[in-house]
C-alpha positions as MATLAB code, in Angstrom:
seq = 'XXXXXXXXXXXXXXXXXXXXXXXXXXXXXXXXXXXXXXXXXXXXXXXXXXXXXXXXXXXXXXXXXXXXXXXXXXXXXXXXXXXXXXXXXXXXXXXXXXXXXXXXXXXXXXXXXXXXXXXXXXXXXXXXXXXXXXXXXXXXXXXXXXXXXXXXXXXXXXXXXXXXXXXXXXXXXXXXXXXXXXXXXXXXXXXXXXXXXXXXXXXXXXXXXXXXXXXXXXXXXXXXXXXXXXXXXXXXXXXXXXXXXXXXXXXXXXXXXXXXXXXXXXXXXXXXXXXXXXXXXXXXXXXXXXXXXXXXXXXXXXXXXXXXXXXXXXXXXXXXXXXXXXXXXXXXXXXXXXXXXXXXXXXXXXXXXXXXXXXXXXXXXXXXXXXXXXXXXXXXXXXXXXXXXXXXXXXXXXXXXXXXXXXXXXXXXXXXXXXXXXXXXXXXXXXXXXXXXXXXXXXXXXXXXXXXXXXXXXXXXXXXXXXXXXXXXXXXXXXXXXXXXXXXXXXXX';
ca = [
      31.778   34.896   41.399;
      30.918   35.934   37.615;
      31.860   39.250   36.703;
      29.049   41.417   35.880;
      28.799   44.672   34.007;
      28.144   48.187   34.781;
      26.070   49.822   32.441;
      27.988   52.642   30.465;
      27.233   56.552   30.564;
      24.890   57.348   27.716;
      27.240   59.708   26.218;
      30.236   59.462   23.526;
      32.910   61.765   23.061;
      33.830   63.283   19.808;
      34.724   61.475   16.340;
      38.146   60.407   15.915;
      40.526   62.926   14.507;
      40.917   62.586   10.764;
      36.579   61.139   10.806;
      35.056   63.358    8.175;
      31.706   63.549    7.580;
      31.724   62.273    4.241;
      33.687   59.483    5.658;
      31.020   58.781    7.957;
      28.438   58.827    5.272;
      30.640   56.460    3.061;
      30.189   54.225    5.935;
      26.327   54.460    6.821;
      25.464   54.091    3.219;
      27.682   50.862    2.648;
      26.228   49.424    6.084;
      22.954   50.083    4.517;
      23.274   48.711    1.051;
      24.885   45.302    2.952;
      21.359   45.452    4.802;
      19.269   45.931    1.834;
      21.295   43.221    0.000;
      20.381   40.605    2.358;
      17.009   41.743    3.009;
      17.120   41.551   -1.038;
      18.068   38.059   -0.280;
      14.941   36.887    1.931;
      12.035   37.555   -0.865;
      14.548   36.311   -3.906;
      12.283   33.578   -4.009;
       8.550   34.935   -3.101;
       7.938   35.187   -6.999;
       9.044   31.094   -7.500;
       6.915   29.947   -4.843;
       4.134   28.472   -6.696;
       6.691   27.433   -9.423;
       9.191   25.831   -6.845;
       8.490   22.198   -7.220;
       8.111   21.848  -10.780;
      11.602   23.645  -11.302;
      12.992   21.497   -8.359;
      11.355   17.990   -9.362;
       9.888   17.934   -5.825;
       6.496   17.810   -4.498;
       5.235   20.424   -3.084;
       5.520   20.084    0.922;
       9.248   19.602    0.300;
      10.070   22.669   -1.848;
       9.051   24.420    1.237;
      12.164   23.651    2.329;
      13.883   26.196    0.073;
      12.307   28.746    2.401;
      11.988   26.971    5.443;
      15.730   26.428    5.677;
      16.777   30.234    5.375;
      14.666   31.269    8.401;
      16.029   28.095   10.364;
      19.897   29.156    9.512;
      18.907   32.558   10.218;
      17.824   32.632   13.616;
      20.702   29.736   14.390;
      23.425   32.598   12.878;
      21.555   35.904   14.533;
      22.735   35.997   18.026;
      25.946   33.577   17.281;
      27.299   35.771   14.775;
      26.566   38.742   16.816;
      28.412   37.286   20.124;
      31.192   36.205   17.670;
      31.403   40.165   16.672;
      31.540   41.260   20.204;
      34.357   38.859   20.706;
      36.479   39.118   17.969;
      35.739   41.910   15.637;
      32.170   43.306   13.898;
      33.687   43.861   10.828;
      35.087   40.580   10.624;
      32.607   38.423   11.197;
      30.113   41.125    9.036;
      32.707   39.685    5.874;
      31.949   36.462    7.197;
      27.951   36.291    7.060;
      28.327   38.281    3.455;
      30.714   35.427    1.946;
      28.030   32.940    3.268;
      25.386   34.735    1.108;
      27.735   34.972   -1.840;
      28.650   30.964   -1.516;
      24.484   30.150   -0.763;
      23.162   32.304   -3.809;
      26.088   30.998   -6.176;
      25.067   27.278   -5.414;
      21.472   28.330   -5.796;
      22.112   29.727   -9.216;
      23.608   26.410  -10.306;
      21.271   24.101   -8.597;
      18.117   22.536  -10.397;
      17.118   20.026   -7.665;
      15.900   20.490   -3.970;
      19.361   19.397   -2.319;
      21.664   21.868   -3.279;
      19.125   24.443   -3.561;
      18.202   24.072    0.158;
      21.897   23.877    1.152;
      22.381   27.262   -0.630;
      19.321   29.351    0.931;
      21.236   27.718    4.544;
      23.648   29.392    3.184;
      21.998   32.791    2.557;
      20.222   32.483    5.705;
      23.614   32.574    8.004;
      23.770   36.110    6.594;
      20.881   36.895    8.638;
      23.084   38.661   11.141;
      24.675   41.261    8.937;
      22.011   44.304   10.052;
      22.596   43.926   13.998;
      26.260   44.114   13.415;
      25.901   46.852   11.014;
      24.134   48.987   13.610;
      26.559   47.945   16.114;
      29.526   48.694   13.768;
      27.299   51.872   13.935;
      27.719   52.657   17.344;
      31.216   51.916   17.376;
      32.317   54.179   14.576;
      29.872   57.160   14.665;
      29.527   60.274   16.329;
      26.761   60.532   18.718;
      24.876   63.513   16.618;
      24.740   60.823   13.299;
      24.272   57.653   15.614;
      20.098   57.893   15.678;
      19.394   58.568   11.517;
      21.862   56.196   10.641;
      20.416   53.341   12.927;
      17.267   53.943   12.174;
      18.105   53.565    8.669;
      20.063   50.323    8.464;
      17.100   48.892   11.028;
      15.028   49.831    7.916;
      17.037   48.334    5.274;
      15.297   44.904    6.510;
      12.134   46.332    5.425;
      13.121   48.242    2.387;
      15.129   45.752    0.895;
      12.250   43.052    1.198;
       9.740   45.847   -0.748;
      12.092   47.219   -3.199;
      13.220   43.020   -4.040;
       9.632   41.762   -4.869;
       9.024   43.879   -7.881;
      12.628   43.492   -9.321;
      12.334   39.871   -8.671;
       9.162   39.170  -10.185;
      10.272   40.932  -13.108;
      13.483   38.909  -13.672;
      11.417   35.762  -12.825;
       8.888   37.134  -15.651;
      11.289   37.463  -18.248;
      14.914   35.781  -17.325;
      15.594   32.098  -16.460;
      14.940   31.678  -12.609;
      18.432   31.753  -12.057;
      19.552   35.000  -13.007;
      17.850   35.625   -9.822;
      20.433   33.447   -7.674;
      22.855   35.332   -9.883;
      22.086   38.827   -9.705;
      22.221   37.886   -5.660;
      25.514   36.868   -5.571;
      26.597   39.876   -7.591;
      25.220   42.431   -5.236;
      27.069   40.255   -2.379;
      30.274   40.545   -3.892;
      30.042   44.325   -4.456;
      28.768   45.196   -1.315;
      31.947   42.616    0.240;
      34.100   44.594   -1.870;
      32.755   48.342    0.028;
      32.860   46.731    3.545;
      36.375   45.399    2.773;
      37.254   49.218    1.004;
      35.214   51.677    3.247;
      33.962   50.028    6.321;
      36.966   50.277    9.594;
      37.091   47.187   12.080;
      35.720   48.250   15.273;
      38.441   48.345   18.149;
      35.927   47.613   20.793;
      36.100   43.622   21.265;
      35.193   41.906   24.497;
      37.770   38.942   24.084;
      37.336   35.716   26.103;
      36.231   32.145   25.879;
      33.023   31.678   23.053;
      29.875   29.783   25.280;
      29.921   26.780   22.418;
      27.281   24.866   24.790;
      25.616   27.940   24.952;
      25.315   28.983   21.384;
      24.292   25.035   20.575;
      21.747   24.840   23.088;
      19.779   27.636   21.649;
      20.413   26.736   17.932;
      18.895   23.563   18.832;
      16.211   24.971   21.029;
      15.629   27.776   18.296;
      15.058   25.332   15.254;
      12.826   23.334   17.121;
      10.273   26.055   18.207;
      10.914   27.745   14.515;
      10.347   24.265   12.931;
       7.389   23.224   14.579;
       5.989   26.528   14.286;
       6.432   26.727    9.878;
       5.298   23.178    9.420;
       3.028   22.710   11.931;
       0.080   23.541    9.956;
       1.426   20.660    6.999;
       2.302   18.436   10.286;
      -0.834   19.064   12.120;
      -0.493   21.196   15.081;
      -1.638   18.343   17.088;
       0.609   15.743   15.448;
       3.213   13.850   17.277;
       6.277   15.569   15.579;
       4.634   19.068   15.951;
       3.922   18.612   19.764;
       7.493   16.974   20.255;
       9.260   20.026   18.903;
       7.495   22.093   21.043;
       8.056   20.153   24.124;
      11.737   20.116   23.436;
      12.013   23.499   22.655;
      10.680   24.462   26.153;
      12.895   22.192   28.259;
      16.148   23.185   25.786;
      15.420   26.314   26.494;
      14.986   26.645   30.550;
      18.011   24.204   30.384;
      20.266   26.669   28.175;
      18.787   29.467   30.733;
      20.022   27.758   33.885;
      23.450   27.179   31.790;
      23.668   30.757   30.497;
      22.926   32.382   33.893;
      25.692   29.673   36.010;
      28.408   30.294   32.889;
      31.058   33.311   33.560;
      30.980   34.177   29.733;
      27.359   33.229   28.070;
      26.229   33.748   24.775;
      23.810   35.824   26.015;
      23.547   37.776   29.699;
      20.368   37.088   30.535;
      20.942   39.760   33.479;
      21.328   42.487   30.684;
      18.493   41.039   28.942;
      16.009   40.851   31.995;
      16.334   44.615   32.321;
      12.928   46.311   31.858;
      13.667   48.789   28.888;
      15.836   45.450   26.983;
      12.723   43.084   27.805;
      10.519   45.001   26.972;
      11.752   46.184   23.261;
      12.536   43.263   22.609;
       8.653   41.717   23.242;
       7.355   44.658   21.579;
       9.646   43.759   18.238;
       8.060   40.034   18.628;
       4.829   41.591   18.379;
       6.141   43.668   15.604;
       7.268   41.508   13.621;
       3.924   39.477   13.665;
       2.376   42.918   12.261;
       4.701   43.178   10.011;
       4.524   40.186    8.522;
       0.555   40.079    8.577;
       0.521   42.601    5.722;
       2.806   40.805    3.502;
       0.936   37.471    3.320;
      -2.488   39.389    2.695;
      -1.971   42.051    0.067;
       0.123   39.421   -2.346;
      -3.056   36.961   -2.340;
      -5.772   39.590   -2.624;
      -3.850   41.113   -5.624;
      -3.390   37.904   -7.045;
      -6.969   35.676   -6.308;
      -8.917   35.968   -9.697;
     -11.213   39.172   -9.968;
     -14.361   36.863  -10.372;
     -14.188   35.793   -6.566;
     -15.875   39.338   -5.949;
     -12.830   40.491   -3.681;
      -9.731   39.671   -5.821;
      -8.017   41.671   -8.231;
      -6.693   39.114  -10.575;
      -3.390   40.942  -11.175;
       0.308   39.829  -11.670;
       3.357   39.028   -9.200;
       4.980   42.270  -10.837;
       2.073   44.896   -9.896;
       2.008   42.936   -6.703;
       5.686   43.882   -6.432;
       5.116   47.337   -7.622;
       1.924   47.585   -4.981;
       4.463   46.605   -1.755;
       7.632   48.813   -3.393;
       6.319   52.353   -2.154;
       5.974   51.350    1.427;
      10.039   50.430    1.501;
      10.598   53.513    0.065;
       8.178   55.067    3.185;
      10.591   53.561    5.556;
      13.306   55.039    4.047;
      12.328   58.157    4.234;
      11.309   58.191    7.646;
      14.080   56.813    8.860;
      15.597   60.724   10.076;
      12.084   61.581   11.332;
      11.926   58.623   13.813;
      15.361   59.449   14.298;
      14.000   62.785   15.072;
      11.861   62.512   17.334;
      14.278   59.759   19.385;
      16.319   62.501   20.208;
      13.914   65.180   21.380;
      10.932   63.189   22.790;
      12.947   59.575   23.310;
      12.797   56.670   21.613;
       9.888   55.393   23.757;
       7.625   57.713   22.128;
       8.543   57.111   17.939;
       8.128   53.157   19.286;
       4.302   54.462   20.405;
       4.102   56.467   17.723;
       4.685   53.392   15.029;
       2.548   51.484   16.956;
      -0.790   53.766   16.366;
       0.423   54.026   12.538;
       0.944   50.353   11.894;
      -2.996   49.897   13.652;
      -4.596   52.561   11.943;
      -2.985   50.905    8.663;
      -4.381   47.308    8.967;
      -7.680   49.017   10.071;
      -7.835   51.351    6.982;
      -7.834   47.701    5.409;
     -10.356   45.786    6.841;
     -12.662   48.592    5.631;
     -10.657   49.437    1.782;
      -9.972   46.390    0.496;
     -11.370   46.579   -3.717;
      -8.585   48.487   -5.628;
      -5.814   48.375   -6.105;
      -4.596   52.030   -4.774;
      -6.657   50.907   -1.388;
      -3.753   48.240   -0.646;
      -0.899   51.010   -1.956;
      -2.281   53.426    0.680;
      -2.664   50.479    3.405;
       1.343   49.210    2.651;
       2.298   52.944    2.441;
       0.469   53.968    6.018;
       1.758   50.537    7.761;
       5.507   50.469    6.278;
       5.441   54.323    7.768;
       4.644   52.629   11.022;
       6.667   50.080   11.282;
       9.448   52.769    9.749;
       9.153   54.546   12.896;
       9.082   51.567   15.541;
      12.310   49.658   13.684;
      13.833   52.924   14.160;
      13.290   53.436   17.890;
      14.328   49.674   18.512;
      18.010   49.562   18.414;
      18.184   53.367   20.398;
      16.158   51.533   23.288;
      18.464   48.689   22.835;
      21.391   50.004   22.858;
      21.064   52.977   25.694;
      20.306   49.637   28.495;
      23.705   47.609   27.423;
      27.251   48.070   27.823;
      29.082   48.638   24.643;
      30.650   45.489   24.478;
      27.686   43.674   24.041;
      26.148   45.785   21.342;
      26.084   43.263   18.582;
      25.116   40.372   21.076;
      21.925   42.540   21.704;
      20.923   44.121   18.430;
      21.162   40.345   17.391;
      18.887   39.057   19.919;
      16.631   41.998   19.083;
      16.219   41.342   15.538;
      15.483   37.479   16.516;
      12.959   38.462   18.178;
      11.630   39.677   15.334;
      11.688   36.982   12.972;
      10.394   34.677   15.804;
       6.936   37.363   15.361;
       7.155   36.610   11.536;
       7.132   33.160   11.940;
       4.206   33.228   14.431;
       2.252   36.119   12.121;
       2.943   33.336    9.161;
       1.344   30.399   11.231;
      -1.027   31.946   12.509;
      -2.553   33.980    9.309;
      -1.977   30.372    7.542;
      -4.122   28.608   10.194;
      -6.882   31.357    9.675;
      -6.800   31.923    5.749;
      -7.025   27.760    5.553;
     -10.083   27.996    8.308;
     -12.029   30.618    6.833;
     -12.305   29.305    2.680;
     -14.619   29.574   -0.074;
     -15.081   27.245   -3.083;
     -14.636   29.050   -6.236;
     -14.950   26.026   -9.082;
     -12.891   22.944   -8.220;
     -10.554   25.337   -5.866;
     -11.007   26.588   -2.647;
      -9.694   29.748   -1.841;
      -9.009   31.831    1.513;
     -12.568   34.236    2.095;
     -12.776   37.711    2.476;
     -13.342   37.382    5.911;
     -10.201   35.638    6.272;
      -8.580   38.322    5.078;
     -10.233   40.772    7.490;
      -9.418   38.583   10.258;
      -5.536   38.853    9.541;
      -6.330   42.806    9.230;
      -7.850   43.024   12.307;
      -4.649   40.710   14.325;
      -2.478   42.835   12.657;
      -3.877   45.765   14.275;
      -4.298   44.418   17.713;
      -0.687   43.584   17.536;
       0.357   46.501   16.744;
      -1.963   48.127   19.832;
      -0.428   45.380   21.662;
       3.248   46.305   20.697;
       1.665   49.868   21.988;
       0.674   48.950   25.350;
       4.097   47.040   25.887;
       5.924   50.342   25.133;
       3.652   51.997   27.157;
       5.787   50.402   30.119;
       9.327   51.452   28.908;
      10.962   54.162   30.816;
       9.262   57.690   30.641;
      11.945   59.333   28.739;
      15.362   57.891   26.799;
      17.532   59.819   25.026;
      18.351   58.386   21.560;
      21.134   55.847   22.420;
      25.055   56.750   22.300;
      27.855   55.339   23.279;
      31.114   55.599   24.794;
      34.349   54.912   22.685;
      36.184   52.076   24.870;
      34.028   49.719   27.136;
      35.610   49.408   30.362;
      34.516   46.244   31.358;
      36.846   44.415   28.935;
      38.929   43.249   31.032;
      36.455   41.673   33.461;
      35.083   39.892   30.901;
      38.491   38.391   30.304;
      38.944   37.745   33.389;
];
């Protein structure tokens, strides 16, 4: 009969003798920067886009590629990498995903055709995984009383890093060759290697066993089909042969992979744990998230950037676009201790609600301001607060319904979830923006009411997100953990 485990006291004693504050800090802030780095690493090429296939002598539906492949390696790496660091070390396998980014952006910066290039943003992508492990390294290392800031703040790296990256990018893409920007990645990678490796302590809480290899392959497979047909669908035809075929074979992988993860003594991922209301539940409300999240970031670019003549667009540069999105990282950032906050003395549950009424009131601030350029500062400032607030709750609601063992495992499948809403949100804005078009001159362009149409999903997602938190567990404390997980040795067993 498979072992199963027994959900851990939320409660953790006190640090380590010898654990300093400062050391502590050393730690969150390294675990941070690695986070920002790769998030640094996902918009590296947002300012090339239009530029892509002339630099890699490729036509245009296949320079996709370049960004198609990152978010296919990194939802194949996210809950791999994070069983991996259960099993054999956090800290190890954190090294791991950071030398893959190194490796991907140094063959970007010497590519200059598709092939390589693609085969290095693979490459970045596998480092997908490094801000679940950091927060699980997190909840390894740290006392209980610096556990809820400091998660909250590496789950907002993801979204700091992206905001902070576009404006630096676009600058260097302004006025350096494009591959300084491959270069200037791989840097940042090798300093931020060189803290983990100086700063960062290998967790001594490891589950040990047999790795579920059919597991983890039947939902890489099953993952890049859904994620495949989902970004090219709309170049495929969502109708299409190909598109429909993906889909089909992403459902029947997938109930197949369940039946084998649920029969296996040692899965990939324990879909009992998982099937608990206060995991299922975060985890469909960061889906949902991640859809609003990603709503704003693929309107406020193109309204900045249409020509001023359309009546609606603002006919400004990538680099005030950049400079437009920056403040709202910096938002997160800052309320990465309030959420943190109010986790502790009203329960995670709430700051997830909380976010959720921010991030709505945002997009619907911008269906009605819309013409200047301070309207879409205040929108990205008001949402990024949001979804400051809800990425902070996430991992606390996480991590307070699974054993400590399975920590990374968890926070990995968590933030999957969320880049399975930002493919969706990038579908499904593309469908509308290409439905609702006006013809300005020989081009036709996405119409204001397009626009307003993403706005408005983005909100009802987020009131969606709301009403599934509505359904978590009255109160949570903000999630701690205990030092060593007892059910080690079942596992091994």
């Amino acid at each position: 009969m498979r072992p199963r485990w027994r959900t851990p006291p939320v409660s953790r004693p006190p640090a380590p003798a010898g654990e300093t504050a400062p050391r502590a800090n050393l730690v969150v802030a390294v675990l941070a920067f690695a986070g920002i780095v790769v998030s640094l690493m996902q918009t590296l090429v947002i300012p090339l886009i239009p530029a892509l296939p002339g630099l890699l002598h490729a036509s245009a539906s296949d320079a996709t590629w370049a960004i198609t492949a990152t978010l296919l390696a990194g939802a194949v790496a996210t809950p791999t990498v994070g069983r991996l660091g259960d099993m054999y070390g956090k800290r190890r396998m954190l090294l791991v995903s950071l030398g893959a980014l190194v490796a991907g952006s140094a063959i970007g910066a010497l590519s200059d055709t598709l092939v390589p290039m693609v085969a290095g943003r693979t490459l970045q992508g596998l480092a997908a995984g490094v801000i679940p492990l950091g927060i699980s390294i997190m909840r390894d290392e740290l006392p209980a009383e610096r556990l809820g800031s400091a998660t909250a703040l590496m789950s907002a790296s993801l979204g700091v890093g992206g905001a902070l990256g576009l404006p630096a990018a676009a600058l260097l893409a302004e006025h350096a060759d494009w591959h300084v920007l491959f270069w200037t990645s791989a840097g940042l990678g090798l300093v931020v290697t060189g803290l983990v490796v100086a700063l960062v302590p290998e967790s001594p809480v490891r589950t040990g066993g047999r790795f579920d290899v059919p597991g983890a392959a039947g939902l890489s497979i099953a993952l890049v089909c859904l994620l495949l047909a989902i970004s090219k669908g709309a170049d495929w035809g969502w109708g299409s042969a190909p598109t429909l075929g993906l889909f089909a074979a992403a459902v029947v992988i997938l109930l197949l992979w369940g039946r084998w993860e649920l029969r296996t003594r040692q899965p990939l991922v324990d879909l009992r744990t998982t099937a608990r209301r206060q995991v299922l539940l975060t985890n469909l409300a960061s889906a949902v998230f991640g859809f609003a999240m990603f709503a704003m970031s693929l309107v406020l670019p193109q309204l900045l950037q249409l020509p001023a003549a359309t009546g609606y667009g603002l006919g400004r540069s990538m680099l005030v676009v950049g400079l437009v999105m920056a403040p709202s990282g910096l938002v997160m950032m800052a309320l990465a201790p309030v959420s943190a906050r109010i986790s502790r003395t009203r329960g995670p549950k709430t700051t997830l609600m909380l976010g959720a009424v921010v991030v709505a009131i945002g997009y619907a601030i911008g269906i009605v301001l819309m013409s200047e350029v301070w309207h879409l500062v205040l929108i990205s400032c008001v949402i990024g607060g949001g979804i400051g607030l809800a990425y902070g709750a996430m991992p606390g609601l996480v991590m307070a319904a699974v054993p400590v063992s399975e920590t990374a495992a968890a926070n990995s499948l968590n933030t999957l979830m969320r880049s399975i809403g930002t493919s969706i949100s990038s579908a499904t804005a593309g469908l509308v923006l290409a439905q609702l078009t006006v013809h300005f001159g020989p081009a036709t362009l996405p119409a204001a009411s397009g626009f307003r149409v993403v706005l408005a999903m983005g909100s009802g997602a987020a009131l969606i997100a709301l009403t599934i938190a509505a359904f978590l567990p009255k109160h949570t404390p903000a999630a701690s953990a205990p030092a060593t997980p007892e059910p080690v040795a079942a596992a091994q067993g």
